[in-house]
C-alpha positions as CSV (number, residue, x, y, z in Angstrom):
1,X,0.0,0.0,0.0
2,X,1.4,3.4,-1.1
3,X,1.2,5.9,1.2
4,X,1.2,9.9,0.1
5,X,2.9,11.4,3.2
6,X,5.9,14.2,2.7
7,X,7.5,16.2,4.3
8,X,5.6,18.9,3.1
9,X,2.5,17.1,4.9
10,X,4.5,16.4,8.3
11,X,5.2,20.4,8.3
12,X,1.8,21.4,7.6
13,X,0.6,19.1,10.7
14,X,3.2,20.1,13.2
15,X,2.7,23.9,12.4
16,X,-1.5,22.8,12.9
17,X,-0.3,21.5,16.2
18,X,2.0,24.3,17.5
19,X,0.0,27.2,16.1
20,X,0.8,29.6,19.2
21,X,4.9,28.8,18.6
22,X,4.3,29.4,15.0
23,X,2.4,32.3,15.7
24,X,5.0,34.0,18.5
25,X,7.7,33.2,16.1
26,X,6.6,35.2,13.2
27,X,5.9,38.1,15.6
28,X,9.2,37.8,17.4
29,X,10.8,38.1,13.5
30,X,8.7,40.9,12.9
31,X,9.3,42.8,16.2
32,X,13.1,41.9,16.2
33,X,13.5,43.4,12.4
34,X,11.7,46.4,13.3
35,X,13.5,46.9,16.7
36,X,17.0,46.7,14.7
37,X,15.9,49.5,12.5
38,X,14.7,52.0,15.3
39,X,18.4,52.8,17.4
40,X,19.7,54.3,13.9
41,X,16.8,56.9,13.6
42,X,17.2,58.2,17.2
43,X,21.0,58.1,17.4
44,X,20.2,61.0,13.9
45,X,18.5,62.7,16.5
46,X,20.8,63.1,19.1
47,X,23.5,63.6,16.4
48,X,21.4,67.0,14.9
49,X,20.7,67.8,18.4
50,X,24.4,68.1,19.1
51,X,25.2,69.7,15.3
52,X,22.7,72.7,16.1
53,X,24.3,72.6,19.4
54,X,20.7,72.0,21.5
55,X,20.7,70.1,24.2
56,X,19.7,65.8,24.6
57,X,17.1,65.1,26.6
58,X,17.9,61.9,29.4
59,X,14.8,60.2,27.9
60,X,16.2,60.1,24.7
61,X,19.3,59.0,25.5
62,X,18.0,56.6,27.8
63,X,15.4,55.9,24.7
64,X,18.3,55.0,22.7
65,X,19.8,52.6,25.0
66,X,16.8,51.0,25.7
67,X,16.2,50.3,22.1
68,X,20.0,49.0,21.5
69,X,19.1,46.2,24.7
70,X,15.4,45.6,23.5
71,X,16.8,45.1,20.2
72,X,19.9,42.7,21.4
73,X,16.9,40.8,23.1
74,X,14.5,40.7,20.9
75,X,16.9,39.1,18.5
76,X,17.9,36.5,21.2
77,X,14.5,35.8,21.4
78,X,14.0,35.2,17.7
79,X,17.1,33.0,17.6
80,X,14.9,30.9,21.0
81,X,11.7,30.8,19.2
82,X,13.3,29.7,16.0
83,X,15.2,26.9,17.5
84,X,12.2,25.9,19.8
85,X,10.4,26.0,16.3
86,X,12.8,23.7,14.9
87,X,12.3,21.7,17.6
88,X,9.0,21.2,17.2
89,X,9.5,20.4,13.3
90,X,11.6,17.4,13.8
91,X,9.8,15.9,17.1
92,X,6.8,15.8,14.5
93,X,8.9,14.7,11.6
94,X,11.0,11.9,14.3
95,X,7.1,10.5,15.4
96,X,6.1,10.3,11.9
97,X,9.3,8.4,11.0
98,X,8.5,6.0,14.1
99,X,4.7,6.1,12.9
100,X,6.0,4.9,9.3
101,X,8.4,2.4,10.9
102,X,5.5,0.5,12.4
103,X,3.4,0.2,9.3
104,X,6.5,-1.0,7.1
105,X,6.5,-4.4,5.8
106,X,9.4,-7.4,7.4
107,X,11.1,-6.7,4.6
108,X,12.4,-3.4,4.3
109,X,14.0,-4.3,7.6
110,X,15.6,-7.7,5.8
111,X,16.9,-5.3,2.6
112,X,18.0,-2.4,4.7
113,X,20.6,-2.2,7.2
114,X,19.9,-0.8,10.3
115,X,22.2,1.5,10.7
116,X,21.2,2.9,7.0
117,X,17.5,3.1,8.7
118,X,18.6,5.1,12.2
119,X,20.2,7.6,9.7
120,X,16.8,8.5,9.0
121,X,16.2,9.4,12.4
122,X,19.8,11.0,13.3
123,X,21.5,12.7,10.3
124,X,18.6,13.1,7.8
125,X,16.4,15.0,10.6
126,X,19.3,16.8,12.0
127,X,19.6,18.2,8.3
128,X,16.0,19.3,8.3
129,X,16.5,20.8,11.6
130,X,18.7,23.2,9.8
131,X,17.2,23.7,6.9
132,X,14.2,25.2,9.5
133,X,16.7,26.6,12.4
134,X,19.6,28.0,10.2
135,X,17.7,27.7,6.6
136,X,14.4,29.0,5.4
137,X,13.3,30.9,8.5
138,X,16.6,32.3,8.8
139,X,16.7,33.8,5.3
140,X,13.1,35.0,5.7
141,X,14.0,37.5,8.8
142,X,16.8,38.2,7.0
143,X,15.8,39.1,4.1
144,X,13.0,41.5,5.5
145,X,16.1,42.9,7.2
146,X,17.9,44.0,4.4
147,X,14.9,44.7,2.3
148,X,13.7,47.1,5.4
149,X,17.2,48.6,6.2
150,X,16.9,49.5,2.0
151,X,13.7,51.3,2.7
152,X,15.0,53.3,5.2
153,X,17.9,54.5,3.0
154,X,15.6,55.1,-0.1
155,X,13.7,57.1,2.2
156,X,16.4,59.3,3.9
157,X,18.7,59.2,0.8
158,X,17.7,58.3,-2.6
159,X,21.1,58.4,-4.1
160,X,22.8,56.6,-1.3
161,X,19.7,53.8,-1.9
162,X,20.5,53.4,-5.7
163,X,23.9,53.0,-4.8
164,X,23.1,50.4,-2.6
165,X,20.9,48.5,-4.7
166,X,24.0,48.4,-7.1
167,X,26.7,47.5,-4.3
168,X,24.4,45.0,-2.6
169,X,24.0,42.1,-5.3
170,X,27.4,42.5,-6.0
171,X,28.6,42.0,-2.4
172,X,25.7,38.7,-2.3
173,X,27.4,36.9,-5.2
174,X,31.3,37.7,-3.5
175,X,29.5,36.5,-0.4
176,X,29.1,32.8,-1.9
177,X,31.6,32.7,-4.3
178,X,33.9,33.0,-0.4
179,X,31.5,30.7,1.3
180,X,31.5,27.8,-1.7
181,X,35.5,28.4,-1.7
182,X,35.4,28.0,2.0
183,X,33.2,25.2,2.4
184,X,35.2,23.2,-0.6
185,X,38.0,23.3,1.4
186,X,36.6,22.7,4.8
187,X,35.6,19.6,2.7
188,X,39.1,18.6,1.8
189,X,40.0,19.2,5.0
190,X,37.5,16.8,6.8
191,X,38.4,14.3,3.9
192,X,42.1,14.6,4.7
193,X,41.3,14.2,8.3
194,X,39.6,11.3,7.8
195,X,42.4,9.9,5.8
196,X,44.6,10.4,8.7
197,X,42.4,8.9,10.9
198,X,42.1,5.8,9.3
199,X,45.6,5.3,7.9
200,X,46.7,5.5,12.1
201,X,44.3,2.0,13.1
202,X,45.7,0.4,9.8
203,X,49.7,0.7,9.8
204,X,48.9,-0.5,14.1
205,X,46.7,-3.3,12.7
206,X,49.4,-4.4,10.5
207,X,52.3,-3.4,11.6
208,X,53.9,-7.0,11.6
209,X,53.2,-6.9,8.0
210,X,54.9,-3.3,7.4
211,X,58.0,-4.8,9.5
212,X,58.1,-7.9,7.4
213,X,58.0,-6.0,4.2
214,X,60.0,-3.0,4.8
215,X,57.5,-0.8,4.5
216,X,58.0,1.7,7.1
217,X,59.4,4.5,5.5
218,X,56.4,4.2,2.5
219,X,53.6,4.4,5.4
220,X,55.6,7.2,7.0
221,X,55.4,9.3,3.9
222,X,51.6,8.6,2.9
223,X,50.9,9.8,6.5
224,X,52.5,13.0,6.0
225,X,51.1,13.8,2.5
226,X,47.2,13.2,4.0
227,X,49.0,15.9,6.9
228,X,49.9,18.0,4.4
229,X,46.8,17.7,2.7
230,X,45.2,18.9,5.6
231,X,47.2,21.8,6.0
232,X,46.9,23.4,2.7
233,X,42.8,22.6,2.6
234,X,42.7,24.4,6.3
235,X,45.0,27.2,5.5
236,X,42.9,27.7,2.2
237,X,40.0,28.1,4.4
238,X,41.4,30.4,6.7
239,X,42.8,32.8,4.2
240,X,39.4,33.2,2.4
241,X,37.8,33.9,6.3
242,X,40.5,36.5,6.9
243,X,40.2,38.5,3.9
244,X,36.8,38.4,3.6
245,X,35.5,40.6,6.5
246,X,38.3,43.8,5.3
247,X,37.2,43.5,2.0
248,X,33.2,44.1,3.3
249,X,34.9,46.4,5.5
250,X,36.3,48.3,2.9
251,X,33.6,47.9,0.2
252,X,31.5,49.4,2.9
253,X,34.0,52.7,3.5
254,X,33.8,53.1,0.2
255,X,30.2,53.6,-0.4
256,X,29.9,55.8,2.7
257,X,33.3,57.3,1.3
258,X,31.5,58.1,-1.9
259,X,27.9,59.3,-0.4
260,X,29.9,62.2,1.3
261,X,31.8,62.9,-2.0
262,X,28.9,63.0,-4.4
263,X,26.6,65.0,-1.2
264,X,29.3,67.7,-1.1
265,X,29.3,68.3,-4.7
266,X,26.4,70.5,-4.6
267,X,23.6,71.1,-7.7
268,X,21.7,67.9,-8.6
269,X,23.6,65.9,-6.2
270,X,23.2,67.4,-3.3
271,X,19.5,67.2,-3.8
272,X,20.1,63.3,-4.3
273,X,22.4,62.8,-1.7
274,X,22.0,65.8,0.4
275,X,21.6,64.7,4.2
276,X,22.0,66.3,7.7
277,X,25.1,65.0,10.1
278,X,23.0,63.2,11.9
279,X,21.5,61.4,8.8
280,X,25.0,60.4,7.8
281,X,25.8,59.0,11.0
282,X,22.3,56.7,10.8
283,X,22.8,55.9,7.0
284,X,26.8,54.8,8.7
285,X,24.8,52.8,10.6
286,X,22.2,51.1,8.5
287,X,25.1,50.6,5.6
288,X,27.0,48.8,8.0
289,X,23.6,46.5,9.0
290,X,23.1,45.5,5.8
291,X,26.1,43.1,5.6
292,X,25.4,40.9,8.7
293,X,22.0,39.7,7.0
294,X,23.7,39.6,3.9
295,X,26.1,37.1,5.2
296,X,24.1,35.0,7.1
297,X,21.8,34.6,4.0
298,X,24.6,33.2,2.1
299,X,25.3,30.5,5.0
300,X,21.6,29.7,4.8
301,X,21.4,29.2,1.4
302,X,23.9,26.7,1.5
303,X,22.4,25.2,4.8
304,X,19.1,25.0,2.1
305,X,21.1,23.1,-0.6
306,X,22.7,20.8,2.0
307,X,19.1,19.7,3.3
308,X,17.7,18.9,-0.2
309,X,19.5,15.5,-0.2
310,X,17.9,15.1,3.5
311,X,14.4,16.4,2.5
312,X,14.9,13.8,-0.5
313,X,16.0,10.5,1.4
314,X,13.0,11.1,4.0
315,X,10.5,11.9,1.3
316,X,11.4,8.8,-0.2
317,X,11.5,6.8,3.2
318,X,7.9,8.6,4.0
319,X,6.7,7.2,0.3
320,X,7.7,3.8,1.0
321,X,5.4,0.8,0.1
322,X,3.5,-0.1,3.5
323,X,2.0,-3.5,4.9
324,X,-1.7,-3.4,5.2
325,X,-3.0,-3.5,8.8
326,X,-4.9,-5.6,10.0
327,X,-7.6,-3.3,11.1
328,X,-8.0,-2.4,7.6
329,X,-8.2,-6.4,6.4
330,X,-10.4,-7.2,9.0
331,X,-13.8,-7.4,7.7
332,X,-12.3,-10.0,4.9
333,X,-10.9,-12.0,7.7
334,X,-11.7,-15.4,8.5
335,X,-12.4,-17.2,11.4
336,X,-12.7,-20.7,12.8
337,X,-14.5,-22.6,15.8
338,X,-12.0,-25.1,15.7
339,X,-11.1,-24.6,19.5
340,X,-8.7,-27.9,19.4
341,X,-5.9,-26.6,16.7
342,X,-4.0,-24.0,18.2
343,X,-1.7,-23.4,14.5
344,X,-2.9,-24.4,11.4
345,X,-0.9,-23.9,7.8
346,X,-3.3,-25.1,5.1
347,X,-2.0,-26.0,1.7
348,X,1.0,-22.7,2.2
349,X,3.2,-21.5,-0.4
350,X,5.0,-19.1,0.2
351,X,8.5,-17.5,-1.1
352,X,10.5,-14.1,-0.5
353,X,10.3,-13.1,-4.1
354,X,8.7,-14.7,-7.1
355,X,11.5,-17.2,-8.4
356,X,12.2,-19.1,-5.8
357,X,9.8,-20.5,-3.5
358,X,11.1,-21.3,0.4
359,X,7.4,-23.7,1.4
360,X,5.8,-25.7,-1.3
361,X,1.8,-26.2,-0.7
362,X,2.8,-27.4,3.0
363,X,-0.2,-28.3,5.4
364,X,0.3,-29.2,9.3
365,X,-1.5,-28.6,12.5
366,X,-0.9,-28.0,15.9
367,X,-2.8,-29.0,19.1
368,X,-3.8,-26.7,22.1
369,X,-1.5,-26.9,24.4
370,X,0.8,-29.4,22.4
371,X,4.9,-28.9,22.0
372,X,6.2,-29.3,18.5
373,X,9.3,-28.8,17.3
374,X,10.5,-27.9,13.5
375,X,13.6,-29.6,12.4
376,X,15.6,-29.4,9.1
377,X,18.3,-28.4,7.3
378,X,19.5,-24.2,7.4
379,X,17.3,-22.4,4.8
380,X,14.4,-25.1,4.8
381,X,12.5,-22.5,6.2
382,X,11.9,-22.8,9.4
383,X,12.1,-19.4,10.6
384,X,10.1,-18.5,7.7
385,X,7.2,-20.4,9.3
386,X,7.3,-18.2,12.4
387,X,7.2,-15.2,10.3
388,X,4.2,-16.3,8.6
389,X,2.5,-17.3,12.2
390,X,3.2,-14.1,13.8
391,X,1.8,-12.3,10.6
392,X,4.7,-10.5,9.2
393,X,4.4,-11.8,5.4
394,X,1.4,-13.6,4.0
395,X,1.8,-16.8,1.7
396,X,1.2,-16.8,-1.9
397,X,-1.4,-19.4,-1.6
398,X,-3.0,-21.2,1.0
399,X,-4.4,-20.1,4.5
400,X,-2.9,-19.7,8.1
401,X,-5.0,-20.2,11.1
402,X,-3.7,-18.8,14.8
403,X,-5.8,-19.6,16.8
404,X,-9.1,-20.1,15.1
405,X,-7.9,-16.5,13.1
406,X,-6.5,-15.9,10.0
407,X,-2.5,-14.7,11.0
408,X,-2.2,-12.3,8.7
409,X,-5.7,-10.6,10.5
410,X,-4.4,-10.4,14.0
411,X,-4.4,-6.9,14.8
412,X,-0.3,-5.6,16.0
413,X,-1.8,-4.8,19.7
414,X,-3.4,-8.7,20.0
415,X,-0.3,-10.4,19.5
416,X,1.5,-9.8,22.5
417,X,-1.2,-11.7,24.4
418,X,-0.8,-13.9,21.6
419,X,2.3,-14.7,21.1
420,X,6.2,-14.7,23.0
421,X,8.7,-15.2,21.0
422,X,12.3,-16.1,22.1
423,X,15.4,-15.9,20.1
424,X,18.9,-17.6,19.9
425,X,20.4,-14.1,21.4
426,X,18.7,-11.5,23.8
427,X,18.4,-8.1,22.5
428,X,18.3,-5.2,25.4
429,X,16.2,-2.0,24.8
430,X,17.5,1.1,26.5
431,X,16.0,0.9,30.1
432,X,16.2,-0.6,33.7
433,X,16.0,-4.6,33.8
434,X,12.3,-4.5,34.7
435,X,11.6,-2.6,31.1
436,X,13.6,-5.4,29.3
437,X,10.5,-7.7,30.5
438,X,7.8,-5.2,30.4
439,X,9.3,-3.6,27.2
440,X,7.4,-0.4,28.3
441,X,4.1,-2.2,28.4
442,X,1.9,-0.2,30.9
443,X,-0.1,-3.5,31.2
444,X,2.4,-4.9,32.8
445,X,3.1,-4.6,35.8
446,X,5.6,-5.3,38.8
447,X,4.2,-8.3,40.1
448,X,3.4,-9.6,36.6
449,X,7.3,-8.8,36.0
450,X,8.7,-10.6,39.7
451,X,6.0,-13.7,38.6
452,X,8.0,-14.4,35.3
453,X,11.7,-14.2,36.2
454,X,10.2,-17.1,39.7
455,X,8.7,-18.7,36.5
456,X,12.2,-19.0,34.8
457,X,14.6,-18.9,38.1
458,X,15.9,-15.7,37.7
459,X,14.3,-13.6,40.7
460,X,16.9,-14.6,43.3
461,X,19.9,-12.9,40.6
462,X,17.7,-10.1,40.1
463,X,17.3,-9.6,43.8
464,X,21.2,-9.7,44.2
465,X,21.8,-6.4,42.2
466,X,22.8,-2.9,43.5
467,X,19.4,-1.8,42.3
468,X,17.5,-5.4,42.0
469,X,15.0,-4.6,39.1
470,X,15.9,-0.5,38.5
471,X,19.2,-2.1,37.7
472,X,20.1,-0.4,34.0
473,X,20.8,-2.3,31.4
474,X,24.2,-1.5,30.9
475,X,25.2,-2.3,34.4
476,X,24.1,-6.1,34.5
477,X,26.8,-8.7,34.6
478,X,24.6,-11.6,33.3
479,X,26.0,-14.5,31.6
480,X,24.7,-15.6,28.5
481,X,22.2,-18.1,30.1
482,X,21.0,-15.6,32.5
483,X,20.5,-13.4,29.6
484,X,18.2,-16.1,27.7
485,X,16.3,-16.6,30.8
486,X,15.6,-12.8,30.9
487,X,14.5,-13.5,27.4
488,X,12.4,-16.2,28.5
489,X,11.1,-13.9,31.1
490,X,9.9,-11.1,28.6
491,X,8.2,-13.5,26.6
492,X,6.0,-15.3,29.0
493,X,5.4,-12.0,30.8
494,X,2.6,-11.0,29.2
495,X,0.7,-14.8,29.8
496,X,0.3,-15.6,25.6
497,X,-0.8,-18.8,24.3
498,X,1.6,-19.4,22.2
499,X,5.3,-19.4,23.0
500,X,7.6,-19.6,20.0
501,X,11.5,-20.7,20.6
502,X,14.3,-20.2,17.8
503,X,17.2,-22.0,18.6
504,X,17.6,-20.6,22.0
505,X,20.0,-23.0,23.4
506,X,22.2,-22.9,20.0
507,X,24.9,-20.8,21.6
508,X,25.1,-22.3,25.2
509,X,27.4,-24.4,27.0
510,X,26.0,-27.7,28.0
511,X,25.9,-26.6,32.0
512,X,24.0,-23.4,31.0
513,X,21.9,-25.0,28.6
514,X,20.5,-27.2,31.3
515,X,19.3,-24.3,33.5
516,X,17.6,-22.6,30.6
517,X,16.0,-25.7,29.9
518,X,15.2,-25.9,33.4
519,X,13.2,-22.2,33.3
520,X,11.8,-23.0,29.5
521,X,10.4,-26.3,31.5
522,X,8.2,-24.7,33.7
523,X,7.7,-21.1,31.3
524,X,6.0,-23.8,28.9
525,X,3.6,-25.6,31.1
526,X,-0.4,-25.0,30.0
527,X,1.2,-23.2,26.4
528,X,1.2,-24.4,23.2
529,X,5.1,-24.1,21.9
530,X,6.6,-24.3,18.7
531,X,10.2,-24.6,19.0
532,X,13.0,-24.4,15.9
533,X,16.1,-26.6,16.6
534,X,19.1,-28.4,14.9
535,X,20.2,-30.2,18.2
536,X,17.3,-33.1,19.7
537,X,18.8,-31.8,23.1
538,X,16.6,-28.4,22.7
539,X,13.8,-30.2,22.9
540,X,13.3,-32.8,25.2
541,X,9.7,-30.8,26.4
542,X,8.7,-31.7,22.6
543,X,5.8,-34.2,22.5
544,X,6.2,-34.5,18.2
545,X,8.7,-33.6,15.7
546,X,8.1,-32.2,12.1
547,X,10.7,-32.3,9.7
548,X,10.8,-29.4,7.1
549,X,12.8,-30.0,4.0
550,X,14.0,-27.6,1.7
551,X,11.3,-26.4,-1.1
């Protein structure tokens, strides 16, 4: 099932959602460029005031003080509400992300690597977050700065506002032609670095092999070229950041320069650029405003351009193909009053793509309450079968019955109940010991938690910790079998019917594999369990045995 979400459509509903941040962050842009253009206009005051040699009031002095600090923190405030904005912009984008990751289909997960997946959630919303915090919004307050600082000289100067609007594109397009330069070689610095960085691990990972093949001297010398490769991209960069700022500098002398010249000319151009002292001394001011903006919009531009690869890879992760729910199947489903099979496959093919097909029209039942376990060789297709009972692919032909319910119809919040599933390794979420079991279930509580690890032996280890079941995580110093017993633990926590084992003993020792067995012994009493196994020894709780070959 396609689904039509975008970024554009996770913007429109997080600025729905936060309509009062939205709101306060457009009049905080709107305040702040309006406050920047007021401590010009009185500091001409004060400056005619002293020209005609009249005295200054304390309120406006104080008046112009006050503006230069309400406008400081008016722009601080901008800068909060626009990050606070951001903010809000990628908690909605991160929680449709999670929302999408739910309604994917088992195999995305199998075709993409994880890691390739959290990048979604890390570096491709981080970019995003600029492209709002340091991008768009950015270069919307300030371009109304410029554009309103130009108004201002138009209106006090006419000559000195044509002869901005000539300086001013040219100053945007040096602007980026430094920042491109700069950011290239920033580039071939980080490059270089991480040649350096690399090449370090390598020649220590090998160095028996440099020794042997006297080749010292050659890994000496490719370390210092990637160090002088460094260098030259760093010093690059610096020399375009130290000449920049005295060439807008200058640039900016000289168009104040040339006001005063053409002003004192008299005729036509004094009319033009004819101004009082105290007008000079604002236009000074604005002329020197207009820069910062004009800067900053160049570094947002280029935050813009770096987010379009980010915008693309979640727009494309947003449009990807999703599973249909089971809420939305579940008129179609079937059901059965068979209350003595507890698992059902009827007739099932089923294969990951369309040449080659892992089950061939394979039929088998399984009792209430009955232990079975699947033998064969790797890649018959055993763990496929649990994939199919617990729903996450549907078979090309034929029908499976959980339960008296089709498997594919069981809705996601059912199948806890359902089903517990144990693996060959245990796999901790971030959280205290008690949330391994629980898995942030707020169903589950304490006692239900303390009643699974008696179930499986492991309440007395538990109890022996520094913080018994607030333990973290990170801080337990569980073997391996303790670790599968937690696992056993989290699977029976939530009482299911159906408790499905994959090779959990497979990477035991035989002592530890006794005392899981032990715990799976009593975890499996009044359950239906379908175990997956290569060894006999996994199963002695098995009442029957079904062999799956390959095809």
């Amino acid at each position: 099932m396609k689904n039509k979400n975008n970024l554009n459509t996770v913007f429109y509903k997080a600025v729905g959602e936060n309509k009062r941040i939205t709101f306060f962050t457009g009049i905080l842009i709107a305040a702040s460029v309006c406050a920047a253009l007021l401590p010009p206009l009185v500091l001409e005051q004060i400056v005619n005031r002293l020209a005609l040699q009249q005295g200054i009031s304390l309120s406006l002095a104080l008046g112009y003080f006050g503006l230069l600090a309400l406008s400081d923190l008016l722009e601080s405030g901008q800068s909060g509400m626009i990050t606070v904005f951001g903010q809000k912009m990628t908690h909605g984008l991160r929680s449709a992300l999670c929302a999408k990751v739910k309604r994917l289909p088992a195999d995305y997960f199998t075709k993409h690597a994880p890691a390739q997946i959290a990048s979604r959630f890390v570096n491709d919303v981080d970019v995003v977050d600029s492209l709002f915090t340091n991008g768009i919004i950015g270069m919307v307050a300030d371009g109304f700065k410029v554009l309103s600082i130009l108004v201002i000289i138009f209106y006090k100067s006419t000559g000195l506002g044509i002869l901005m609007l000539l300086v001013t594109p040219l100053l945007f397009v040096m602007t980026r032609q430094f920042q491109k330069r700069m950011l290239k070689a920033q580039m071939a610095n980080r490059i270089a670095v991480s040649k350096v960085n690399n090449h370090v691990p390598e020649t220590i990972h090998n160095i028996r092999t440099i020794h042997t093949l006297f080749r010292q001297r050659y890994m000496e010398e490719k370390y210092d070229s990637y160090i002088q490769e460094s260098y030259r991209a760093l010093n690059k960069s610096n020399v375009y950041d130290s000449i920049y700022s005295p060439i807008v500098i200058f640039v900016s002398s000289c168009v104040i320069a040339l006001m005063m010249v053409l002003a004192a000319l008299g005729g036509g151009m004094q009319q033009l650029f004819g101004i009082t002292v105290g007008t000079a001394v604002a236009m000074i001011a604005y002329v020197g405003k207009v820069f910062e903006p004009l800067e900053s919009i160049g570094m947002e531009i280029q935050n813009i351009q770096s987010a379009v690869a980010g915008v693309k890879r979640i727009n494309e992760f947003l449009s990807e193909e999703e599973r249909t729910l089971p809420q939305e199947t579940s008129t179609q489903a079937l059901s059965r009053t068979n209350k003595e099979t507890a698992v059902e496959f009827c007739n099932v093919t089923f294969g990951y793509d369309d040449k080659t097909m892992v089950l061939q029209n394979r039929s088998f039942s399984v009792g209430r309450g009955e232990a079975v376990t699947f033998v064969g060789r790797t890649g018959a297709g055993k763990s496929t079968i649990f994939k199919l009972i617990l729903g996450l692919y549907t078979p090309q032909k034929g029908k499976i019955w959980v339960d008296g319910m089709d498997a594919a119809a069981i809705q996601d919040a059912q199948k806890r109940k359902m089903f517990g599933y144990v693996e060959q390794n245990f796999h901790s979420v971030a959280g205290t010991v008690a949330e391994q079991i629980s898995l942030f279930d707020d169903a589950v509580g304490q006692e239900q938690i303390e009643e699974a690890t008696k179930l499986v032996g492991l309440h007395e280890n538990i109890l022996e910790l520094d913080q018994q079941y607030n333990t973290p995580v990170e801080k337990l110093t569980f073997s391996q079998g303790q670790f599968q017993l937690l696992s056993i633990a989290r699977a029976i926590v939530a009482q299911p019917k159906i408790l499905l084992l994959d090779e959990i003993t497979a990477n035991l020792d035989s002592e530890t594999e006794q005392r899981v067995l032990q715990g799976l012994e009593c975890a499996c009493r009044g359950r239906t369990v379908l175990s997956i196994s290569h060894r006999l020894s996994e199963s002695t709780h098995s009442s029957r045995f079904i062999q799956i070959a390959e095809g």
